[in-house]
Every structure is written in C-alpha cells, then in structure tokens.
C-alpha positions in Angstrom: -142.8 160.3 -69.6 -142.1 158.1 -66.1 -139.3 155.8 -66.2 -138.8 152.7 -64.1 -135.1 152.1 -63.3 -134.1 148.8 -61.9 -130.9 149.4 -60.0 -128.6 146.3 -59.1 -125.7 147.6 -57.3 -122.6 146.5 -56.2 -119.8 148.3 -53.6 -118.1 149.4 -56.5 -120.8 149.7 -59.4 -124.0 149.4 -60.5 -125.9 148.3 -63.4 -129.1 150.1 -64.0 -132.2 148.9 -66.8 -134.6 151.5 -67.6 -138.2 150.9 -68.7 -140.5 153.2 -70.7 -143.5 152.6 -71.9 -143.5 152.2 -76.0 -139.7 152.4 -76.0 -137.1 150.0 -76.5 -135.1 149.3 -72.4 -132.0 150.4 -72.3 -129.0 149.0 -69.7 -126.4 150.6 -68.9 -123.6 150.1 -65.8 -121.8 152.9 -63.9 -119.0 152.9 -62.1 -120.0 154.1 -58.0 -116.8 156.0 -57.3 -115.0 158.6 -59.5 -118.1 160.3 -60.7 -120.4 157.5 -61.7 -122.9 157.9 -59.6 -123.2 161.5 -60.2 -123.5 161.0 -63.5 -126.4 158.7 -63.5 -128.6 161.4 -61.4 -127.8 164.0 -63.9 -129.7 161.8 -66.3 -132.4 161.4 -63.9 -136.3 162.9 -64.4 -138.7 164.2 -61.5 -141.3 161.7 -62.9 -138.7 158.6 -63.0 -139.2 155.8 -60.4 -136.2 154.0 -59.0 -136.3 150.2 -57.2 -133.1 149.2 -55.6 -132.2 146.0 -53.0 -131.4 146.4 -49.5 -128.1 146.3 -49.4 -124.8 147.6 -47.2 -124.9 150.7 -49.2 -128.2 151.0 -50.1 -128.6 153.7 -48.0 -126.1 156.0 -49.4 -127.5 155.5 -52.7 -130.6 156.6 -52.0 -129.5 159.2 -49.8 -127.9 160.7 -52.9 -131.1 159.4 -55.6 -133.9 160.5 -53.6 -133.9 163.9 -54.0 -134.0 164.0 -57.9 -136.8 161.0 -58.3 -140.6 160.8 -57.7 -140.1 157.6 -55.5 -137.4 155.4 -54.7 -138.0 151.6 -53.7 -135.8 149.6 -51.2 -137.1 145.9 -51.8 -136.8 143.7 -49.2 -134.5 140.4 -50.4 -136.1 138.0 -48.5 -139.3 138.8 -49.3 -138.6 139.3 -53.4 -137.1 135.4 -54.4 -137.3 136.5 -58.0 -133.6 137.3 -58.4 -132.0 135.2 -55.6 -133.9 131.7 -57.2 -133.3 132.9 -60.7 -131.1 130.5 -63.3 -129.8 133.4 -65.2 -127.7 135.3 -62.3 -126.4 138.3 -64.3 -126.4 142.0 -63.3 -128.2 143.0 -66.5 -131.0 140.0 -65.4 -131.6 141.3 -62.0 -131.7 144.9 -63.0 -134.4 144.1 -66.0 -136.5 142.3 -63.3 -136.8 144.9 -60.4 -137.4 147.3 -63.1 -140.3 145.3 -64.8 -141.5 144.5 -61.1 -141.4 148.1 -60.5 -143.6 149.0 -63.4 -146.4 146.7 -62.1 -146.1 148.1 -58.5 -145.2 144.4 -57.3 -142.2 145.0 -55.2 -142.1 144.3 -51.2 -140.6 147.7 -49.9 -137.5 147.3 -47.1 -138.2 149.4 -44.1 -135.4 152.1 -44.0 -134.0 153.6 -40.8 -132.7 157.2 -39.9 -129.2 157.8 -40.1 -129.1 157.9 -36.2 -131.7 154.8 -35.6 -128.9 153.0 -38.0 -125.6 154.3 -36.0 -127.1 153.4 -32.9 -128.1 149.8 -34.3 -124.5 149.3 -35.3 -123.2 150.8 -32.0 -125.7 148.0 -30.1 -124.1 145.1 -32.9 -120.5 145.6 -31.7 -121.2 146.1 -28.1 -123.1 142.5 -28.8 -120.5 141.3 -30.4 -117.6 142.3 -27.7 -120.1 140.1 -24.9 -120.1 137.3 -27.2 -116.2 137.8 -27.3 -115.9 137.8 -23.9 -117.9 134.9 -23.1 -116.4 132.8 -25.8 -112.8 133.5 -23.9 -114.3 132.7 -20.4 -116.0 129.3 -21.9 -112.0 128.8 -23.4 -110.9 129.2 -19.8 -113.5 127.1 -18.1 -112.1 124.5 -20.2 -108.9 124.8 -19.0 -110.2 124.3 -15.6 -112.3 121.3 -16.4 -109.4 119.8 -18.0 -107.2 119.8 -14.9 -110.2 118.0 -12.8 -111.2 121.0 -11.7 -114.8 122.0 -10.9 -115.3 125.8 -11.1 -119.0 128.5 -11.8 -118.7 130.3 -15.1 -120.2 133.0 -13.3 -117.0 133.2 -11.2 -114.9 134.0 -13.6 -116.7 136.9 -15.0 -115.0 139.6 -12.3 -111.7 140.6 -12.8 -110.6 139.3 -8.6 -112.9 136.3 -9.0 -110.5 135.6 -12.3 -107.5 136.1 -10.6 -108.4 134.4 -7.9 -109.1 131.3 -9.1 -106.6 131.2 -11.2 -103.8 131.8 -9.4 -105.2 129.9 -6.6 -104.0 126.9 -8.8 -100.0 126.1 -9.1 -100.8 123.2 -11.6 -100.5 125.6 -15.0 -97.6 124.6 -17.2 -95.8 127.7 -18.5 -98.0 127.1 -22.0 -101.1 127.7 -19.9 -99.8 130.3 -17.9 -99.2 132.5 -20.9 -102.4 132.1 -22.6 -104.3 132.5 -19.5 -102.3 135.6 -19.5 -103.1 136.5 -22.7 -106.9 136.2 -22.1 -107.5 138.0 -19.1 -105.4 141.1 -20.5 -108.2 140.4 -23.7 -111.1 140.3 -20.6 -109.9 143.5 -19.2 -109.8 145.4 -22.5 -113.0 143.4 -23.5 -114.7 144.9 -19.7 -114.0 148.2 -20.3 -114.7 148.9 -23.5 -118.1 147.1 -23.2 -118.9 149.7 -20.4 -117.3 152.8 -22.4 -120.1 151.8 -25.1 -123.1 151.1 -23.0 -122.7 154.6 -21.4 -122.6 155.9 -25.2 -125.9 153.9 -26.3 -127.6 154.6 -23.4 -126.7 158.4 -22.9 -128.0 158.5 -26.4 -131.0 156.3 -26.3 -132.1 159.1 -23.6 -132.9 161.6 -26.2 -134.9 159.2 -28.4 -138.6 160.0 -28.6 -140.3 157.6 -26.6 -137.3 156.5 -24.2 -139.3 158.4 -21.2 -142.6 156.0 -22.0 -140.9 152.3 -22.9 -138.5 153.2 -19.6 -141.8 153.3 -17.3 -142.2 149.5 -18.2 -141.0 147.6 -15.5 -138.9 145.3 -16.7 -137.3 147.2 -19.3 -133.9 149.0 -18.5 -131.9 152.1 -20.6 -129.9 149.7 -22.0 -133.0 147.5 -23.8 -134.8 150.7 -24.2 -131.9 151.7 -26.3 -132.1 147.9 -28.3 -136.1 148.6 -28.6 -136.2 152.2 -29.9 -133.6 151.4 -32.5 -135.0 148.8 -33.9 -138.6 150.0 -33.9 -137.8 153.6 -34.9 -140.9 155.3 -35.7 -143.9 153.6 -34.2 -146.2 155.4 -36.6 -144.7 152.8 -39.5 -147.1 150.1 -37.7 -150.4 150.5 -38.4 -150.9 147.4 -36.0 -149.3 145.5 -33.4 -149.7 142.6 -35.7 -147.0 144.2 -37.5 -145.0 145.3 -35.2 -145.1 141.6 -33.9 -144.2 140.1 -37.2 -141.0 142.8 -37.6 -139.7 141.5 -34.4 -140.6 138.0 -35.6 -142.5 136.5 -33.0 -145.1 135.6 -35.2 -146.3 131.8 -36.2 -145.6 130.8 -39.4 -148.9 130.0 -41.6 -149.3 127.4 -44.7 -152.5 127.7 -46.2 -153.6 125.2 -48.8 -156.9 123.7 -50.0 -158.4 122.0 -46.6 -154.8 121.8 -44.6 -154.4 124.6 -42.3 -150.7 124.3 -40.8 -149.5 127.3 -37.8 -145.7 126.0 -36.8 -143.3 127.5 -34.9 -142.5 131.8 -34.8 -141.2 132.8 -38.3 -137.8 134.6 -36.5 -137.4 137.0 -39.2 -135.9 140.5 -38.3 -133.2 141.0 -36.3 -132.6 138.4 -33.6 -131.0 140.6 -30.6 -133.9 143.0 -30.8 -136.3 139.4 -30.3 -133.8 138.4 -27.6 -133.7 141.3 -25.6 -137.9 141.1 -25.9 -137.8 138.1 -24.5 -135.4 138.8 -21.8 -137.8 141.8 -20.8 -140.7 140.1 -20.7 -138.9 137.6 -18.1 -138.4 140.6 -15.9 -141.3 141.7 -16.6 -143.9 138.8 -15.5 -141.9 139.1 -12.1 -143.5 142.3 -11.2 -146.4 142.0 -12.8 -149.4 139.7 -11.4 -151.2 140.2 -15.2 -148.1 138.8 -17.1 -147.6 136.5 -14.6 -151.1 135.2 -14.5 -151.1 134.9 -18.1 -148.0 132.9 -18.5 -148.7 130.8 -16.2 -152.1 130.0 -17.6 -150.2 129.2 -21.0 -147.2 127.4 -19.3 -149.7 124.7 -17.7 -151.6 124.0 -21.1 -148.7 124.5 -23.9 -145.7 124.5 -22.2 -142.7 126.7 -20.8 -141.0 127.9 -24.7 -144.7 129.1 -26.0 -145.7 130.6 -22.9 -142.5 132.8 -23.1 -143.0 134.0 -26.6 -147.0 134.6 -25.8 -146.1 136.5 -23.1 -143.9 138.4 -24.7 -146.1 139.2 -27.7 -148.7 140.4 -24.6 -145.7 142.9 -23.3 -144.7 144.0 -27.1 -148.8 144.9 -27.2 -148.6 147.3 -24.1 -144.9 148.3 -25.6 -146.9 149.4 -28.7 -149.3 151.3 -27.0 -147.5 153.0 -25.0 -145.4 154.5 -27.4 -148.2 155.1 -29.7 -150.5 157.2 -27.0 -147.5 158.4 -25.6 -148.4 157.0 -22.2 -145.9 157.0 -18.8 -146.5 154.2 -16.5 -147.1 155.5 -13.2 -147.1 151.9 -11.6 -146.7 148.9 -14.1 -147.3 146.4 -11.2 -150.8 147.8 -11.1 -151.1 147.3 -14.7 -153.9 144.8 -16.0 -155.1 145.9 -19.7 -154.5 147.9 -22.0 -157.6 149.9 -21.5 -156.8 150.4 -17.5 -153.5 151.4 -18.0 -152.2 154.5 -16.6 -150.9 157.7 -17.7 -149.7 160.7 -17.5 
C-alpha cells in the first residue's frame, strides 16, 4: 500500500514521518553519513511517495531516492510557508507536515536542474562573485584617492597600467598606503586573471548547450549571457508559457486580489537575481540595434517612465528569447526583426 514520507533533512541527518492510510505514522531519524541513508532506501517501496525541501543537498538525496520511489517531491520553501511560519519548529513537526501535505497532493514542486545546468550555475556564482571582489577593492582605492583631494574615473583604474599609473603618478602615499595599495593591486591582478581563466571555461561550455546556436543570433546577447541564460532556464520545454518563464526570472508584477481592490505593484524579483540582471543588461543592448525594441521602449519611457519601460522591454526580448528556443529558430538578421510571427529562421 503507498506511503507518503515527509523527509526533513539536515547536512548530517534526516528525520523522515511516514503516512499510510488506516495505519498509525511512524517517525523515525537517520543519520546521512555512515550508512543512514542507505538504510532508509532499503526500507523503501516502488509504490511509496517521498516530499523533501529544496535544500543544499537536496539534490543528492534524491539523486540517491529516486530510483527506488514512484515519485519524489522537491517543494519549493518560499512558496510552502507551512513550516517556515510554524510555532512548533521541530524536525518531527516539519516532517509530519510535508508528509500530510503530500498525501493531499498540496505541495508546490521546486524546479530541479541537471547536474551540468547546476555546475555551470555555480561556476557563473563565483565568477560573479570575483567581479564583485574586484570592484569592491577598486571602490576601496578610489577612496584613497578621494581622500588625498584627488579627483580620479573609477573606470581608470580598472586596467592594470591605468592602475599603475595613477598611482604611482602620486608621491603623497605614506608607507601605510603604499603597502595596502600594494596589497590590492597584487589581489586585482590575481582577481583579473582568474575572472578570465573562468569566463573561457563557462563560455567554452555554454557552446555545447542546446540552444546556445539560437539565443546567440539575438543581437544583444553575447557567449557569456548566453551561458547565464541557458543555465538558468535549462529546459525550455518546462514552460508551458512565457508567462512562466517571465515569472521564473521574476519580472513579473505582483498581484493582490481582494473583494473590489485590485492592487498590481512593483515586479515580484523572485528567482535568481543575476540571471534578471543580465536580462536586463541584454535587452539594453538589444533596443540599440533593434528599431522594434527601441520603438517600444520608447513608447513606454514617455508614458510610465525610464525603470518600467526597461523591465517591459525586457519582458518583450525574454518573449522572442522563448520563442526562439522553443521553435528552435536562428536569427538571420535581428535588426530586421519586428514580431514574433515575422521573425526569421533557419
């Protein structure tokens, strides 16, 4: 007889509540390492249904759960306020309730990405994080220069000679200054190159991804956003709409509904914010080449503003972005493009 197991799991264990009908649940906590987990699937039925959060390790779990379950739910937290708003935060509690949720079919499934799609991501995170290194050290240094009366371009001190140049061009450094200045351009230098060493990775990669070859013949789009794009849409075929798609990237208005009052604020900016950002820069790019996005941001711009008119537009490029992966089409000429329905292919 099908089982519903509620899984709450932790790096190092995981309590699990199982649910059958006309029999009396049962919890039960195992340990994740030294043979715990292996256990558990021992014990596990073809017919049994399992419901786990998205977590760091999810993944693994069901990686290793999958194979021995009819159906294994990855619920998405911030969509499932059950056990995060809950008084009685106890493993035991949080396991009963994604079980009993699971039963009823209630439970908002996470969207799970390959084992490459997710390696990719991570690569893209650090090489994110390194810029936002390296631009915090160049802000430090700016200081520096501001504090000796000095008026000097962030942008010049991005290059390694523009660096050098302005800095030793000035002889009023104490030796304090002079070593951390030190310091940080050896930092900017190691920071440089290893931000190239994994943009050739990610985007020597990317180049293999189905669909690189179509979102690449968007003007506006480079191998580098292509690479930020593909990993975090993975397969296109999960969106039935570009509605969805829209609302993944989180460019979407949020909607309260209630009696009479119908309220649309600002875009919900849920999902992951560097794939949103690099939209956005895109679609800047973009409207330069393209008299159709430029028309129609500039029709928006003069009645709502610049900020909407960006994030319109951009919902207008994620549309043909969705198209054209999901017809497989290969922009001949984006600047010639006008609608979806005119587009070209190949």
């Amino acid at each position: 007889m099908k089982r519903y197991i509620g899984v709450d799991l932790h790096t190092n264990s995981f309590t699990c509540c199982f649910l059958q009908e006309g029999e009396k649940e049962i919890i039960r906590t195992w340990s994740l390492q030294g043979g715990g987990l292996e256990q558990f699937i021992k014990g596990l039925a073809k017919e049994d249904e399992v419901a786990i959060e998205a977590t760091g390790n999810a993944a693994h779990f069901c990686n290793m759960v999958e194979a021995h379950v009819a159906r294994v739910v990855v619920i998405a937290p911030w969509q499932f306020e059950v056990i995060r708003r809950s008084v009685k935060k106890t493993d035991k509690h949080d396991a009963r309730a994604i079980a009993l949720f699971l039963s009823k079919d209630m439970l908002p499934e996470a969207r799970m990405k390959t084992e490459e799609n997710a390696q990719l991501s991570s690569l893209i995170s650090t090489r994110s994080q390194l810029v936002k290194l390296r631009v915090s050290l160049l802000g430090k240094v700016h200081g520096m220069f501001v504090r000796h009366g000095l008026k000097v371009k962030k942008e010049a001190l991005t290059s390694k000679c523009g660096f050098a140049r302005h800095v030793e061009g000035y002889s009023g450094w104490s030796t304090l200054e002079r070593c951390e200045l030190a310091v940080i351009e050896s930092q900017l230098g190691a920071l440089r190159e290893n931000v190239k060493q994994l943009e050739k990775t990610i985007t020597d990669f990317a180049k293999d991804l189905p669909g690189y070859e179509n979102i690449i013949s968007i003007k506006g789009i480079g191998p580098l956003s292509a690479a930020v794009m593909l990993s975090h849409i993975g397969n296109i075929t999960d969106f039935k709409n570009v509605g969805k798609l829209a609302a993944y990237f989180g460019i979407v208005p949020k909607v309260s509904n209630s009696n009479e009052t119908n309220n649309s604020g600002r875009i919900t900016k849920r999902g992951n914010k560097l794939a949103r950002t690099t939209l956005v820069q895109c679609t800047l790019i973009a409207k330069r080449y393209s008299p159709y996005l430029h028309a129609f941001y500039e029709q928006i711009k003069s009645r709502r503003g610049t900020g909407k008119a960006i994030i319109a537009t951009a919902r207008k490029l994620l549309n043909t972005i969705f198209h054209t992966l999901k017809n497989k089409w290969v922009f001949e000429d984006f600047t010639t493009f006008s609608k979806i329905s005119t587009c070209n292919q190949s």
